[in-house]
NUGUTOR-344381 format. One record per residue (C-alpha): residue in three letters; y, z, x. Coordinates in steps of 0.02 Angstrom, whole numbers, m for minus. Layout:
  rest      c2      c3      c1
   ALA       Y       Z       X
...
# end
This chain:
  rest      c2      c3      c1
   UNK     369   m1157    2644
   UNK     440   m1328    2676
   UNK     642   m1330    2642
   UNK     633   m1413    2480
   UNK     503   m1296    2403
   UNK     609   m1153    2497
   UNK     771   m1223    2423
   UNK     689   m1255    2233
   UNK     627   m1072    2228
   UNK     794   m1001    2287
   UNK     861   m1114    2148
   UNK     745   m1048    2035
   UNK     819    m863    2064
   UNK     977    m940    2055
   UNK     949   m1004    1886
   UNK     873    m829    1820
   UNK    1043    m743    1897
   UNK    1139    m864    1811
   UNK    1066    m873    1633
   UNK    1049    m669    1605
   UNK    1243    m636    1698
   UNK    1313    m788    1668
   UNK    1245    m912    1546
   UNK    1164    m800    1403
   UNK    1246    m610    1415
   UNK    1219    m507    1302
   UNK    1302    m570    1135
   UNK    1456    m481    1073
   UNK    1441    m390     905
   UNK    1454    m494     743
   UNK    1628    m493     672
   UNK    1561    m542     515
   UNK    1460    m382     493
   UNK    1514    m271     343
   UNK    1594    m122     404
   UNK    1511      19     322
   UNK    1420     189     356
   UNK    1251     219     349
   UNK    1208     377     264
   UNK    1081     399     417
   UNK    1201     401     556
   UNK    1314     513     603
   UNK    1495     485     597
   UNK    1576     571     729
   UNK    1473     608     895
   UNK    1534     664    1064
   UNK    1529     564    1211
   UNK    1465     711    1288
   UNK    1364     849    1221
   UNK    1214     957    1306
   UNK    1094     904    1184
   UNK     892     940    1167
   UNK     802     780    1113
   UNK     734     878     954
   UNK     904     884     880
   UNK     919     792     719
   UNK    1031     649     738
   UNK     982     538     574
   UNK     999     651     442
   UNK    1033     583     251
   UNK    1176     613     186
   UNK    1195     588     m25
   UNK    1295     460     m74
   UNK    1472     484    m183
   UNK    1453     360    m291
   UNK    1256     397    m321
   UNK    1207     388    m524
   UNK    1180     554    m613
   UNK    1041     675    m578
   UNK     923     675    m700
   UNK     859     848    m774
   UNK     718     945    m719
   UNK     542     958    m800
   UNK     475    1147    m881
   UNK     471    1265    m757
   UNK     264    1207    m697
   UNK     333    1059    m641
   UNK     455    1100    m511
   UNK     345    1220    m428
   UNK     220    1154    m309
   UNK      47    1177    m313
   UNK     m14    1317    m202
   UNK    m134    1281     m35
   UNK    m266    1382     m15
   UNK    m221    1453     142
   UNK     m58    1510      59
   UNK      m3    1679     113
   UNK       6    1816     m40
   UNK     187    1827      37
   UNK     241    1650       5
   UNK     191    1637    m184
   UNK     293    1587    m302
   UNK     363    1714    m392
   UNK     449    1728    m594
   UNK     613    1858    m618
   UNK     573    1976    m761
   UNK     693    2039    m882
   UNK     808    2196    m832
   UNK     754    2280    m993
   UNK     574    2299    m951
   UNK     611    2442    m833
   UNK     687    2534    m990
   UNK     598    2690   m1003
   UNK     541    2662   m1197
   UNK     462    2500   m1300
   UNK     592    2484   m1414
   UNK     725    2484   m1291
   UNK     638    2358   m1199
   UNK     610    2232   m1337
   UNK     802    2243   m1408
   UNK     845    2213   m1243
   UNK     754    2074   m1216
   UNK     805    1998   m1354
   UNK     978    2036   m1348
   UNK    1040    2078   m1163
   UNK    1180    2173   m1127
   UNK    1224    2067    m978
   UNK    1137    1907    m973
   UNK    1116    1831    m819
   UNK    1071    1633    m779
   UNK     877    1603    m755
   UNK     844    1564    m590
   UNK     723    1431    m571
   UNK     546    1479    m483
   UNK     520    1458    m314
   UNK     392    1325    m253
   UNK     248    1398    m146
   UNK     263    1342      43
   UNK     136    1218      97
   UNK     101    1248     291
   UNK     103    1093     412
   UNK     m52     993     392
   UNK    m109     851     526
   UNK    m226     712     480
   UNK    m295     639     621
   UNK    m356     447     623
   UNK    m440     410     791
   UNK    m533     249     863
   UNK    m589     173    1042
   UNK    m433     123    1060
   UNK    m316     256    1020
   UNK    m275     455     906
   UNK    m173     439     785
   UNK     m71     610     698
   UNK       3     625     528
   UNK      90     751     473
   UNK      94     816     294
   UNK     296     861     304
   UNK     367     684     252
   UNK     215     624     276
   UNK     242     544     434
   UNK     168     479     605
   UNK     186     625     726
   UNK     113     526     875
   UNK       8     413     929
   UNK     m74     420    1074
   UNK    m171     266    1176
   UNK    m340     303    1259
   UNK    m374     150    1366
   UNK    m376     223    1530
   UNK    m264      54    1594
   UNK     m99     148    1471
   UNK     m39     278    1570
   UNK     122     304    1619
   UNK     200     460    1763
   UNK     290     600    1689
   UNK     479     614    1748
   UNK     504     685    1906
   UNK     301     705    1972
   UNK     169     584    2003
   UNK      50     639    1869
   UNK       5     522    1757
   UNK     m21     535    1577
   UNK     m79     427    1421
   UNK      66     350    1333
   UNK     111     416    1169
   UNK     196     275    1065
   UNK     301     403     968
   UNK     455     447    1117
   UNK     554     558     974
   UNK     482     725     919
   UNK     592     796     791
   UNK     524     828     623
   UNK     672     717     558
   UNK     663     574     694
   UNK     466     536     656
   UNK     436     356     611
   UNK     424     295     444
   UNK     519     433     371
   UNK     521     371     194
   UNK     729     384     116
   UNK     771     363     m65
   UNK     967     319     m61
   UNK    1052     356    m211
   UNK     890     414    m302
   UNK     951     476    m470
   UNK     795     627    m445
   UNK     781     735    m296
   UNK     684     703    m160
   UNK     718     753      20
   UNK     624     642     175
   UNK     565     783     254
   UNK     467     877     118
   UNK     301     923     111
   UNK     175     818      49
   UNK     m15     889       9
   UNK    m153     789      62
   UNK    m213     701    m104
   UNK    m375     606       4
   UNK    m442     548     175
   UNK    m562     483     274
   UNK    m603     434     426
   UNK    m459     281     431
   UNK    m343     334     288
   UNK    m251     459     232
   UNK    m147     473      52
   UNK     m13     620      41
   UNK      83     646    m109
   UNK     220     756    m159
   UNK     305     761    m327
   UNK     507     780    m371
   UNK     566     933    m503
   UNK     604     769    m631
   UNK     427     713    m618
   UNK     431     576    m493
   UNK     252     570    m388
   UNK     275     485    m216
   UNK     120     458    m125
   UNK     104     383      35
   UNK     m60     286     105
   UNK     m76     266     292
   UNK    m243     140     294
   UNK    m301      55     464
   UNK    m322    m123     452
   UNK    m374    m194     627
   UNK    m320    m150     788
   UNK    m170     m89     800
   UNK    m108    m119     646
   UNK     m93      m9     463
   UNK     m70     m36     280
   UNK      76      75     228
   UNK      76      76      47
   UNK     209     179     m39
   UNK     184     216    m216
   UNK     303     280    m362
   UNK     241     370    m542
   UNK     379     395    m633
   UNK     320     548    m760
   UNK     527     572    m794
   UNK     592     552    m979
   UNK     704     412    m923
   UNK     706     285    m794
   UNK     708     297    m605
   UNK     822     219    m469
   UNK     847     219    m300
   UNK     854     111    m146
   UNK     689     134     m48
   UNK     718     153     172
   UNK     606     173     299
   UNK     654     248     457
   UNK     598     219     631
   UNK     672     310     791
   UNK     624     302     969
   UNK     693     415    1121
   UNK     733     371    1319
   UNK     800     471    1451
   UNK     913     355    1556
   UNK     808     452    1734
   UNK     629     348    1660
   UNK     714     183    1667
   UNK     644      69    1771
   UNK     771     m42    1853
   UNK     789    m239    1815
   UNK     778    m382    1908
   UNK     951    m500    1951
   UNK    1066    m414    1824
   UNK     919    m406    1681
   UNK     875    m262    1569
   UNK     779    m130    1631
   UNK     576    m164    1638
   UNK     550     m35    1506
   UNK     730     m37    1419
   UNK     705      47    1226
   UNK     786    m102    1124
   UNK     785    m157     945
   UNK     690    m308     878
   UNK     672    m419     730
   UNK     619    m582     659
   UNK     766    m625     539
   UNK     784    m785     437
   UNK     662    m876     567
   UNK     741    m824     734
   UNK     728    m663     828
   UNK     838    m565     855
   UNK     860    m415     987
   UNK     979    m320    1070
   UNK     985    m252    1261
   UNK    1165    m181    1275
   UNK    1153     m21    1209
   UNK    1368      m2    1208
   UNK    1355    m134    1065
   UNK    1238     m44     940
   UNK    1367     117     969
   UNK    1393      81     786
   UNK    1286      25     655
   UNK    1233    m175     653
   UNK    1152    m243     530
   UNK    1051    m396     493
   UNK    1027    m453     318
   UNK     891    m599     260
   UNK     705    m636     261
   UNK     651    m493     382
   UNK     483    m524     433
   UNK     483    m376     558
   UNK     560    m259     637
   UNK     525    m139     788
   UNK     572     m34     920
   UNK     521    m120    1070
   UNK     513     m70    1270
   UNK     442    m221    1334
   UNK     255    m169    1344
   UNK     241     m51    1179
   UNK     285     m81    1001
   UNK     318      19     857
   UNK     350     m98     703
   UNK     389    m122     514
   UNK     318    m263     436
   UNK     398    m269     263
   UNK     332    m329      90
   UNK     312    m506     103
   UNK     437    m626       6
   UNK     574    m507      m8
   UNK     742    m527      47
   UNK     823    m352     131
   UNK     928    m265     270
   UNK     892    m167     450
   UNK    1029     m59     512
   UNK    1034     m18     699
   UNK    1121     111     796
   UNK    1097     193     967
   UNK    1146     369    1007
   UNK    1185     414    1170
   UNK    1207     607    1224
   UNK    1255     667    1402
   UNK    1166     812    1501
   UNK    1196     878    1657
   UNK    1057     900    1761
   UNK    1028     965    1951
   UNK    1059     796    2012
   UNK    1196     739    1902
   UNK    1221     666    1709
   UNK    1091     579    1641
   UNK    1121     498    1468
   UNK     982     515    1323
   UNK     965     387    1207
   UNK     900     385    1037
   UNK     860     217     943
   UNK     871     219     758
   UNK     795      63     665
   UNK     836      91     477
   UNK     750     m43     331
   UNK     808     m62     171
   UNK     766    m128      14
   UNK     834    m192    m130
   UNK     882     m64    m281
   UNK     718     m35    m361
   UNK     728      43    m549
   UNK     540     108    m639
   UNK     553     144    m830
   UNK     455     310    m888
   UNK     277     291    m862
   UNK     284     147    m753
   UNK     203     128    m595
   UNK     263      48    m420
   UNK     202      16    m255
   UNK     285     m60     m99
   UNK     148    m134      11
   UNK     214    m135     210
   UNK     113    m143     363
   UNK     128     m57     516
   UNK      98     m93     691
   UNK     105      37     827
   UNK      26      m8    1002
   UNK      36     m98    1177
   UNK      98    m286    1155
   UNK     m64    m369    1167
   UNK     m30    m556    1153
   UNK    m212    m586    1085
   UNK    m195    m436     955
   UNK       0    m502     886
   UNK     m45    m647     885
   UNK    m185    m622     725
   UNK     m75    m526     625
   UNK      38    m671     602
   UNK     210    m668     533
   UNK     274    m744     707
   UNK     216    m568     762
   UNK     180    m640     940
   UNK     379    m687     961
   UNK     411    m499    1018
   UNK     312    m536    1188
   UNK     470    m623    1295
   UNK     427    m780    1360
   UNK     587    m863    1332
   UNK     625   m1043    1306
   UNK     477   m1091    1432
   UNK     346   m1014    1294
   UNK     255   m1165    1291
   UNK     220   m1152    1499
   UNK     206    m976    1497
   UNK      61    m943    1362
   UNK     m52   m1081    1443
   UNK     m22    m973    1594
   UNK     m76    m819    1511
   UNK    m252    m878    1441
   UNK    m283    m959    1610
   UNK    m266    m781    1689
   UNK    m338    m667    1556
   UNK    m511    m791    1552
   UNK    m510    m782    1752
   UNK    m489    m586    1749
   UNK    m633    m609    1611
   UNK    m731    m678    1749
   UNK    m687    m585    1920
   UNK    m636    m430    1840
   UNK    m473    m398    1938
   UNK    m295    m445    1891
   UNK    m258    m493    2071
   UNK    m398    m612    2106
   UNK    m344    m681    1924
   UNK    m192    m730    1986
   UNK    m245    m822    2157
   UNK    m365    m915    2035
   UNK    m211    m963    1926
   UNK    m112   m1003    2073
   UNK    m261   m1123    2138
   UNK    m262   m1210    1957
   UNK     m78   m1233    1943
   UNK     m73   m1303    2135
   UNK    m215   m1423    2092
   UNK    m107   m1484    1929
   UNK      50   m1505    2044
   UNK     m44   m1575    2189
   UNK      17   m1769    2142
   UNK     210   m1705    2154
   UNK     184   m1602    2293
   UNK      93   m1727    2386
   UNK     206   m1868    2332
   UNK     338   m1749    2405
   UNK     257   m1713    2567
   UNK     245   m1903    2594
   UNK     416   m1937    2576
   UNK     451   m1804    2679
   UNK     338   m1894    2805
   UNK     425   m2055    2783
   UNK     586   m1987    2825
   UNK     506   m1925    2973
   UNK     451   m2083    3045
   UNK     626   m2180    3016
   UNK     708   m2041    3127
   UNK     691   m2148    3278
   UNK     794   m2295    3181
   UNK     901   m2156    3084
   UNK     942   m2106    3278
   UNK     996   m2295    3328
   UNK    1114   m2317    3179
   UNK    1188   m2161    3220
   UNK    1213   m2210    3398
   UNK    1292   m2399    3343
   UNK    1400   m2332    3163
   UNK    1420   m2163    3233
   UNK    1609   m2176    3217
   UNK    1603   m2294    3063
   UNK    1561   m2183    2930
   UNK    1560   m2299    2775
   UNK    1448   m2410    2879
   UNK    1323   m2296    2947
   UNK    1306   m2265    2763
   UNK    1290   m2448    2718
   UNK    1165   m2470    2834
   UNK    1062   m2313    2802
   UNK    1054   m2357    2639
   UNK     987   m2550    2666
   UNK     871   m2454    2803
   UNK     785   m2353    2662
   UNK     774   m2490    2542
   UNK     661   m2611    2660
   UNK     560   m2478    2724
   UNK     550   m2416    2533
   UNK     592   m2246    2564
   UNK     673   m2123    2434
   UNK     806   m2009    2495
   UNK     770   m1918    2351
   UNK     595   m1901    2358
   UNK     570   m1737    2448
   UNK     682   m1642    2329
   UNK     645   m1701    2149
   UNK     437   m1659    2138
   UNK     513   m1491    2186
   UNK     643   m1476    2076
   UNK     498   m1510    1929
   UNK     439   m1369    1969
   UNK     579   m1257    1946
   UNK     523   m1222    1764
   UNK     329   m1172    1816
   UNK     380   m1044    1929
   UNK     515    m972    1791
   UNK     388    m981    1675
   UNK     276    m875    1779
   UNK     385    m755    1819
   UNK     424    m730    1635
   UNK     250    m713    1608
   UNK     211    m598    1733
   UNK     342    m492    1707
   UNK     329    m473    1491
   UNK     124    m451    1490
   UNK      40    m299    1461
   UNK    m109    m357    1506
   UNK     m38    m338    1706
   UNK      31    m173    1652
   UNK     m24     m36    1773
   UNK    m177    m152    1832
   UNK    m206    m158    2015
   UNK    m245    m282    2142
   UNK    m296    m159    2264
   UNK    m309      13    2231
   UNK    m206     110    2331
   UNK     m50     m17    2386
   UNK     m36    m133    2245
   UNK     m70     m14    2082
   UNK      19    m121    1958
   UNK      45    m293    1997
   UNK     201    m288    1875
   UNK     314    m172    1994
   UNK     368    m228    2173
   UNK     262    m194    2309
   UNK     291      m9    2363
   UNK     259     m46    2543
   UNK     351    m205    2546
   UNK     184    m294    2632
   UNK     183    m444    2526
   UNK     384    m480    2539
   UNK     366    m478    2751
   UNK     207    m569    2755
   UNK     282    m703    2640
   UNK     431    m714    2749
   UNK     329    m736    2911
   UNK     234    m871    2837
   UNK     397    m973    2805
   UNK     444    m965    2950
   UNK     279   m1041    2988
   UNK     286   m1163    2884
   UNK     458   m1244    2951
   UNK     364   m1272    3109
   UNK     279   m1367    3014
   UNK     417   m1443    2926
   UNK     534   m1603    2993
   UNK     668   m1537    3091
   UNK     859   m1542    3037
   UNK     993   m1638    3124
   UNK    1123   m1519    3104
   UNK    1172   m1355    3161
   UNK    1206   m1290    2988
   UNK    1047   m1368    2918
   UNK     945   m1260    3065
   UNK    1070   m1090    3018
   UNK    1005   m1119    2844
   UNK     835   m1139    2887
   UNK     820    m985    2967
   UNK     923    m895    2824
   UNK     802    m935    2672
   UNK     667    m846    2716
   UNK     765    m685    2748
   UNK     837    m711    2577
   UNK     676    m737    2519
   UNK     636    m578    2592
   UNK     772    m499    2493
   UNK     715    m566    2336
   UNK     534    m515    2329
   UNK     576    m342    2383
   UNK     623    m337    2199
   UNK     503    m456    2105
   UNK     342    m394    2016
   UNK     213    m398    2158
   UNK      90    m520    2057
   UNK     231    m642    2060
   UNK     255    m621    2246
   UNK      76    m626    2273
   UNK      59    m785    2178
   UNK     213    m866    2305
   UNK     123    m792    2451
   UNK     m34    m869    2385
   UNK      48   m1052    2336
   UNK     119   m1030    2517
   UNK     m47   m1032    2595
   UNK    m106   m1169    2519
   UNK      56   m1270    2543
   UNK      45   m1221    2742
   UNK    m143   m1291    2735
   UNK    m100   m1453    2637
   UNK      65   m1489    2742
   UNK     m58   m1476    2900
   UNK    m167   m1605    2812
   UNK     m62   m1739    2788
   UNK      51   m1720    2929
   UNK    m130   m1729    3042
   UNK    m169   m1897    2931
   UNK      m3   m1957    2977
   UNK     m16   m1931    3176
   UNK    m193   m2008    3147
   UNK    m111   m2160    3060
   UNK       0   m2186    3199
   UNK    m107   m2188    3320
   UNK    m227   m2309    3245
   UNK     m84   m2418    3238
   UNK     m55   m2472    3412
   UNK    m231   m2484    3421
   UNK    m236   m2619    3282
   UNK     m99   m2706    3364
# end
């Protein structure tokens, strides 16, 4: 690569360093944030602990200064209505009266009436409903619900392309959405804070209907509150989550309706970053709050609850490629609180942390007089970060897919290479066809650069005789350089700015690159490069790229001094160091840019010794 494309894409990394380590870190926490505990956090956890991930670590805690219970229905409606599968040992069962064992009818009827020792009625116990799965299944992906809290229990994706190695083998396995597996940690666990009736998030629900993409489960409270809870697919990837009230109480209802997402990483699946940036598949917490977004990558900082107040549009649990997200009820002003639990193990090859992500949304107080009806309509989206797919169901849905302030390069990027991999069929070839586009677009800079370039070639011979007669007159070797490049209408400057233009493309692409899902785990060629969004294993592409720069200085004016030729030889050994690193697709479309560069710098610098030639001819 010629020294100013060399030097703009060492700049480039220099600017990526800068802005995630330097420029933009991740912010501190708000010090305007209320300062208050979340009844679904704990509030004292070790720093270390041998922990299994199926140990609760969001449990509900009732609130002190919660209104007064209301009373209980008649006896029939605190019990629960009995399965059919129901064991004869787990019925329900009613205490009878000590004086019906008396031994004569008399007896047993004054003593009914009038007991000798009285004791408090004790209130029947509810039959126990066994676990019940609902399963909602497409092309795309098998969905489980589970009947206790009525919940997602996983969700599993069937597109052969999402697959992902379990820790500590090569086998590969489909990716299942839902990272946390305790009963209490399953998403959209449905919380009534300070509920004046009792209802507990992990009780079971029956299965009121279903078909073949929706399921309704419904449970009922001893006071005579009916929850239901509608899981209905919409399109895609996405759900209608409708959560219903019926208040059947003798007085009115209150409570403060949360739903409860929480995802699970083990530190040893991370996959590491690039220049001091988050980890490629780092768990972290998103939303779209007041019309910004609004995520968090330091996981020290959400130690303790934050919370974010406003127009929430969404909110989700993100790890770069995968999504699982809340979309509230529209028009409705409300709260997230996030916190991040981290537990230490010790394993055969050291401590590893464990982290569990708890995304908690809340709603305003909601109050239902007896009789009265209400539903809370949210939406639900739990799949691979599609740009195509978040992009239709609106709501600025799309913003989750990082593509940083250079969006507006990036996405044109991204069509370009998903309608060429339409077309050839492999990610790879898509992105040489991208690269060929993009160098067509940039052509006039480059080759406005490349001239220049040339021009400062040819005055090197008369750059060469004012050194020789100013040589020890600095100030007018200067003078007279200068007046040399105006009458030959040459700009110093020439070589270096059409590069530096296209600093942002090559950001922009590496942003892209490096946030789709559409590259995620898709090859180039089967068996080296695998998944063009990890480095090369074999390091290939890095030393090839690296040979061919030092190719293309041959190519490439020589420098006058001795530092200029130390530095020439340096950048492509750092450039070797920095592709070991970089997504290979990224590296592969440099290697491919290079190419094309070597064959147009060829080109013109042929045209130019043809030009000179022809000149003394002419003369």
């Amino acid at each position: 690569m010629e020294r100013n494309l060399i030097i703009a894409i060492v700049m480039s990394v220099a600017v990526l360093f800068l802005w995630n380590v330097v420029i933009n870190p991740p912010p501190p926490p708000d010090p305007n944030a209320p300062v208050q505990t979340e009844p679904e956090t704990p509030k004292d956890i070790p720093e270390k602990k041998n922990v299994a991930e199926n140990e609760p670590l969001f449990e509900e805690k009732a609130e002190s200064d919660a209104p007064p219970m209301l009373p209980a229905l008649d006896q029939t409606a605190k019990t629960v209505e009995k399965p059919a599968e129901a064991k004869p040992d787990e019925l329900a069962k009613t205490p009878t009266a000590d004086a019906a064992e008396a031994e004569n009818g008399e007896a047993a009827a004054d003593a009914t009436l009038k007991p000798a020792a009285p004791e408090p009625p004790k209130p029947a116990e509810p039959a126990k409903i066994p676990e019940e799965m609902v399963t909602i299944e497409t092309e795309a992906f098998k969905a489980v619900f589970t009947n206790y809290g009525a919940r997602l229990k996983s969700f599993v994706l069937k597109n052969e392309k999402y697959t992902e190695a379990l820790p500590g083998t090569k086998e590969r396995v489909p990716v299942n959405i839902v990272r946390a597996t305790r009963p209490e940690n399953l998403p959209y666990t449905l919380v009534l804070d300070q509920a004046n009736f009792n209802y507990e998030p992990d009780q079971p629900y029956e299965v009121e209907s279903r078909d073949a993409a929706s399921v309704t489960f419904k449970t009922s409270t001893p006071q005579g509150v009916v929850v239901r809870k509608r899981f209905a697919l919409e399109k895609d990837y996405l759900f209608n989550l409708d959560v219903s009230f019926e208040n059947r109480a003798k007085a009115a209802v209150s409570f403060f309706p949360k739903l409860r997402m929480v995802g699970f990483q083990d530190d040893r699946n991370l996959q590491s970053g690039v220049f001091g940036t988050a980890a490629l598949n780092l768990q972290i917490p998103k939303a779209y709050v007041d019309g910004e977004l609004w995520e968090e990558t330091d996981k020290a900082d959400l130690e303790t609850p934050v919370f974010k107040k406003g127009h929430i549009l969404w909110t989700a649990i993100d790890d770069r490629y995968f999504l699982l997200a809340l979309l509230p009820p529209e028009d409705v002003r409300s709260q997230i609180a996030v916190k991040n639990v981290i537990r230490s193990t010790e394993g055969t090859d050291g401590e590893t942390h464990q982290n569990w992500l708890g995304v908690t949304h809340s709603l305003e107080q909601q109050s239902i007089v007896p009789g009265g009806t209400l539903t809370l309509p949210y939406r639900i989206f739990v799949g691979p970060k599609e740009y195509e797919t978040l992009n239709k169901v609106g709501r600025h849905f799309q913003e989750s897919v990082d593509f940083w302030v250079l969006g507006f390069l990036a996405k044109p990027m991204l069509y370009v290479l998903q309608y060429s991999y339409s077309a050839v069929g492999n990610w790879g070839v898509a992105i040489i066809i991208l690269t060929i586009i993009i160098k067509l677009l940039l052509h006039p800079l480059t080759n406005k650069s490349f001239k220049s370039m040339q021009k400062m070639k040819d005055l090197k011979p008369k750059m060469d005789e004012l050194k020789a007669k100013y040589g020890e007159d600095k100030q007018e070797f200067n003078r007279q350089m200068m007046d040399l490049y105006k009458r030959e209408g040459v700009n110093p400057m020439g070589g270096c700015l059409p590069m530096l233009l296209q600093m942002p493309v090559y950001i922009a692409l590496y942003k892209m690159l490096q946030n789709s899902v559409e590259l995620y785990n898709s090859p180039f060629i089967p068996g080296w490069l695998n998944d063009l969004v990890q480095p090369d294993p074999y390091y290939v592409l890095p030393v090839l790229l690296s040979a061919l720069m030092f190719v293309q200085q041959k190519l490439s004016p020589s420098p006058d001094s001795q530092q200029q030729k130390m530095m020439m030889i340096m950048m492509p050994l750092m450039m070797l160091f920095f592709m070991l690193v970089l997504p290979s697709g990224l590296v592969l479309y440099i290697l491919a840019n290079t190419v094309m560069t070597i064959a147009q710098q060829w080109w013109i610098n042929k045209k130019s010794k043809e030009g000179q030639a022809a000149a003394p001819a002419k003369a």
